[in-house]
N, C-alpha and C positions, 0 to 999 in steps of 0.2 A: 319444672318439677322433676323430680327423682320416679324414674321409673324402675320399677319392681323387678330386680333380677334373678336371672338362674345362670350359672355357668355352662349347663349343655342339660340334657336329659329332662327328665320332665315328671311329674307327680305319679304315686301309682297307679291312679285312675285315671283321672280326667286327662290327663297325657296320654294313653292309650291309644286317646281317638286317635291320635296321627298318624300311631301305627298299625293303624286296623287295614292300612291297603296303600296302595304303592303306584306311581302312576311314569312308564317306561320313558325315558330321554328321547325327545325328539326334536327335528329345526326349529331355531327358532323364527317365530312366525313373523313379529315386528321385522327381525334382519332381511327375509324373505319375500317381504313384501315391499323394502323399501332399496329391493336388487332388480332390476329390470333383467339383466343379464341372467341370473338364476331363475328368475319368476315363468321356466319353460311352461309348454302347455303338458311336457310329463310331470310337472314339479305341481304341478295344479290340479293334477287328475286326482291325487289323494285326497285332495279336500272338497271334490264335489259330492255334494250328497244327491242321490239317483231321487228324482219325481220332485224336487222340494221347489223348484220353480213354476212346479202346478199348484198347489195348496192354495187354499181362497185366504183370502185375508181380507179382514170386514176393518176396514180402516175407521169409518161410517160412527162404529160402535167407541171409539176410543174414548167419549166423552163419559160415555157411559160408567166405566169404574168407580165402583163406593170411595168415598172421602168421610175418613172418620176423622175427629174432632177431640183431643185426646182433652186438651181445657173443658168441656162437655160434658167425657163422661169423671171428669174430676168433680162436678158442682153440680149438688144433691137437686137444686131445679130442672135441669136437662139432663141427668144421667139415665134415667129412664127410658127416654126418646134415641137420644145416643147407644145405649147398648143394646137398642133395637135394630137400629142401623148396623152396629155391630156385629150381631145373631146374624143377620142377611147378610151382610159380606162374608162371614164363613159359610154358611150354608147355599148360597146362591154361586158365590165367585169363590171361593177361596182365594179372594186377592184382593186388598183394599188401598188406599193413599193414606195414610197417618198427615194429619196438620196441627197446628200447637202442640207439638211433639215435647218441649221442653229444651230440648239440644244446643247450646248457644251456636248463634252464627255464626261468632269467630273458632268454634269447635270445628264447624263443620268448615270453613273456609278452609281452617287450617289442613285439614285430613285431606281434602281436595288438592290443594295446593302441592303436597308431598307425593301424594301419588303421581302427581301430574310428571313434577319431576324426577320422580324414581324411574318411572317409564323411557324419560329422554337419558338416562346415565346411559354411558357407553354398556355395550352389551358385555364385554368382560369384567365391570363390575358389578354388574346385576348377577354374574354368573354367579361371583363369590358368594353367593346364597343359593344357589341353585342347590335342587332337590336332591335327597339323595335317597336310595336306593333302601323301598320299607317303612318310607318319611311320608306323609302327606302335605308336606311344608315345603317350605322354599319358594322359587323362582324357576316355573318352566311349567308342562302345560297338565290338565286332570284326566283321570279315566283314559289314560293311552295303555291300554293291555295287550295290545297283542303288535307284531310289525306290518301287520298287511290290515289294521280297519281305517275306516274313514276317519281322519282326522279335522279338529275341528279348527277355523279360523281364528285363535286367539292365544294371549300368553297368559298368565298369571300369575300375581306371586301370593301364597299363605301363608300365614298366622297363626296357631292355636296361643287363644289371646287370654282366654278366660278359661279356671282361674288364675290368679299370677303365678300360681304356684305348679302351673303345670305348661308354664314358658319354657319355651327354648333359646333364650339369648344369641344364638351362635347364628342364628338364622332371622332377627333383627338388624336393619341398615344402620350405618351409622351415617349413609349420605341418601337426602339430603342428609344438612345437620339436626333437622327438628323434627324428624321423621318419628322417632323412638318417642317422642314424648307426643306428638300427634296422634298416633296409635292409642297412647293408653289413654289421652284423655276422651278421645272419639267410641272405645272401647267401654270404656267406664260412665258415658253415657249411656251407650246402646244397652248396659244391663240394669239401668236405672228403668229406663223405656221399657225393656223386655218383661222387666217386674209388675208393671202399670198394665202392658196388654196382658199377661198371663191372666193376672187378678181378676180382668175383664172378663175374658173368655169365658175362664174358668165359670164365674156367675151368670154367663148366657146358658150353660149347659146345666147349669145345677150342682158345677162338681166344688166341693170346697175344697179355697184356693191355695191350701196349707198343703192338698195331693198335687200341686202342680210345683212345690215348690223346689225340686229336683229335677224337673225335667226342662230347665232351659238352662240350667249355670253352668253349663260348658258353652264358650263360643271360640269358634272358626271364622277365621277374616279372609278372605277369598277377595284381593284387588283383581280386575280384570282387563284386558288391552284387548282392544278389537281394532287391528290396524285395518286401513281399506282395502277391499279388495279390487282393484282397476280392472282384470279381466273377464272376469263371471262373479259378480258379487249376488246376482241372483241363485247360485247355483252351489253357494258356500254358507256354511252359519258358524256362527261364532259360539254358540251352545246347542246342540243337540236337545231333540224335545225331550222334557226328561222331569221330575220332581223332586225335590228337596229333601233330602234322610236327614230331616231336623225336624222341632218342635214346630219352629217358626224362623224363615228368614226376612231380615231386616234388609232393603237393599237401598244405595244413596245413588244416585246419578251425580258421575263425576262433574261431566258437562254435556253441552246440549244436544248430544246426536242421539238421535232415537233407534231403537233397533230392539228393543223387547219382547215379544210378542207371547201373548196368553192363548190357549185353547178354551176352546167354550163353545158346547152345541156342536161339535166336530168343526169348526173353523180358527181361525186365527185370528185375532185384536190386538191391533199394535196400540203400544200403552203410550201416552201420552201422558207423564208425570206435573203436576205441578212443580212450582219450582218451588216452594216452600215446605213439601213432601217428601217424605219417606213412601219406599214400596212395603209393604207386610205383604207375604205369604204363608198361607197354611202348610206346614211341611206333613211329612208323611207320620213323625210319632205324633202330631198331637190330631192326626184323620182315626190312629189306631185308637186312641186317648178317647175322642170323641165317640167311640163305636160306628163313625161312619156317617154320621150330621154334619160333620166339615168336612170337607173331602180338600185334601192335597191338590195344589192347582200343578197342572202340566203346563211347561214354559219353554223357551225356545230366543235364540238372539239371532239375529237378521245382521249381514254387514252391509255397510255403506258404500258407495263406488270411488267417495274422494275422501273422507273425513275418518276421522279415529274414533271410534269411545271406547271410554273409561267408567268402569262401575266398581262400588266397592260391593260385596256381599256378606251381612254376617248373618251364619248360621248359628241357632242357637240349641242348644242340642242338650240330652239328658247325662246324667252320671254314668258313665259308660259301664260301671259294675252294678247298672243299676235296673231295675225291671220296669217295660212297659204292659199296659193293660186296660181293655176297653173299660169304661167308667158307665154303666149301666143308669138311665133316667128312671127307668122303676123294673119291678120284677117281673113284668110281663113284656120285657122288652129284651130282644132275641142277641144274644151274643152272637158277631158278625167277627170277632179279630181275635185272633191268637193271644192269650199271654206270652210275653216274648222276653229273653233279658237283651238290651239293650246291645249290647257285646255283638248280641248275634246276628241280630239283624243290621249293626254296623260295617259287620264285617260281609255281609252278604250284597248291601248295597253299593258299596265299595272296590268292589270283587267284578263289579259287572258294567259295561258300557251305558252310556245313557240309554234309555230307551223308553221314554214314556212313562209309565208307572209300572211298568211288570213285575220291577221288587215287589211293590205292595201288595201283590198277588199272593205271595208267600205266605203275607202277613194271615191272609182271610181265611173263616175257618167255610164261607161257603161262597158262591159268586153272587155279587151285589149288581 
């Protein structure tokens, strides 16, 4: 198929997002992990993170995660039951499995496949897309602001995928070879899906689902590489605890290493995905959306002592010139969230290191 181009530059809006924050040049990690010689213990010291090898982690609980049914809530005999199940995975977990998602398997083979091998390209032609300076795209790593913080265990390469029309061509692979068309057609499922969960939600809450329909058509493709770490892998992460400044993120599990883990009850739950599953997370605009019934789940990525993973991420995020705003269930129900324009609190979540959810603090108009 012929995928949709731009020669460089990007929409007036929905391009925006990429440059709403900027993330500093640093080693890169796959090369660094796979140099014995380089791999000192000062070359290590930056990526330990202090106390994280104390944290509980309730393994115990991994079965526990909601499995929603999206065939279910499509057939008017079980959608009732299903979007009950629904309503509790945002308000319980903010994190659920998606199953009969729709996505063909050769979609998803394919998108696996290409990442896989983008990853193993020599590192000087991964570079040729490397980020550049004001981008949030390219090839290299997120949220590195400052030269002295903790950096995290992994590389990345980004996307702003959706809409076509606010691509950047210049910073699409052309190797592999099938890479550019795996994108879009993996891309263009994910906002077929994105459309199905919105519609959902939207009707667990009460909100009609025509106000939600600006606030997921921007999406962000965030591939991730979590090489292993051989000498303290308990005392490095590959994602800082932190939440999603999207509506809602879609996440695929490349291949089988586990290493995700969710907060919940002040502990940690390593996610143990189906393989026929998609992860859904509640991001931080649709907790502000919600006034506060769905709450944004805090997540975090664990590395492995011998093995690699690979995750795709798409974020799906609102019209960036666009406003968000709590959606009140009746009038006796207390406004908790800022009206925000979008812009702003992009730019603000962006601007700032992982850290839990402390953006979303901004958001509040009182403490919850």
């Amino acid at each position: 198929m012929e995928v949709e181009t731009r020669s460089g530059g990007s929409s007036a809006s929905e391009g925006r997002w990429s440059q709403s924050g900027t993330s500093l040049p640093v080693r890169n990690v796959q090369a660094l992990a796979g140099s014995a010689a380089e791999l000192t213990a000062d070359t290590i010291q930056r990526y330990i993170q202090p106390g994280v090898d104390g944290d509980t982690v309730l393994a115990e609980h991994s079965d526990e995660v909601p499995v929603i049914d999206l065939g279910k809530l499509l057939d008017a005999e079980s959608v009732e039951a299903e979007a009950a199940k629904l309503r509790f995975a945002c308000e319980d977990w903010g994190f659920f499995q998606v199953v009969n998602h729709g996505i063909p398997i050769e979609v998803i083979a394919g998108i696996k496949h290409d990442i896989q091998k983008f990853f193993q390209l020599p590192l000087e032609v991964k570079n040729a897309y490397a980020q550049r300076v004001g981008d949030l795209q390219g090839y290299g790593q997120a949220f590195v602001l400052s030269d002295d913080q903790k950096l995290d265990w992994s590389d990345m390469f980004g996307l702003f995928s959706q809409p076509p029309q606010a691509r950047d061509m210049s910073y699409w692979p052309n190797q592999p070879p099938n890479f550019r068309n795996s994108i879009e057609d993996y891309s263009s499922e994910l906002m077929k899906l994105s459309h199905s969960l919105a519609t959902f939600i939207a009707k667990t809450i009460g909100v009609d689902p025509e106000l939600m329909e600006d606030k997921h058509v921007g999406q962000f493709l965030r591939m991730n590489y979590y090489p292993p770490c051989t000498t303290t892998p308990e005392k490095v992460l590959g994602f800082s605890p932190h939440s999603d400044g999207s509506f809602i993120t879609i996440l695929l599990e490349v291949n089988a290493v586990q290493g995700l883990q969710i907060r919940r009850h002040g502990a940690w739950i390593l996610v143990k995905p189906r393989g026929d599953a998609l992860l859904v997370n509640v991001g931080d605009f649709l907790e502000i959306m919600a006034n506060g019934k769905y709450k944004s789940i805090e997540h975090r990525v664990t590395i492995n002592a011998q093995k690699e993973r690979l995750s795709i991420s798409a974020f799906q995020v609102p019209k960036y010139d666009g406003i968000i705003s709590p959606v009140l269930g009746s009038t006796e129900e207390k406004v908790l969230y800022k009206t925000m324009r979008v812009e702003e609190y992009a730019r603000l979540y962006l601007s700032n290191k992982p850290d839990g959810k402390r953006t979303l603090d901004y958001a509040k108009l009182s403490q919850i």
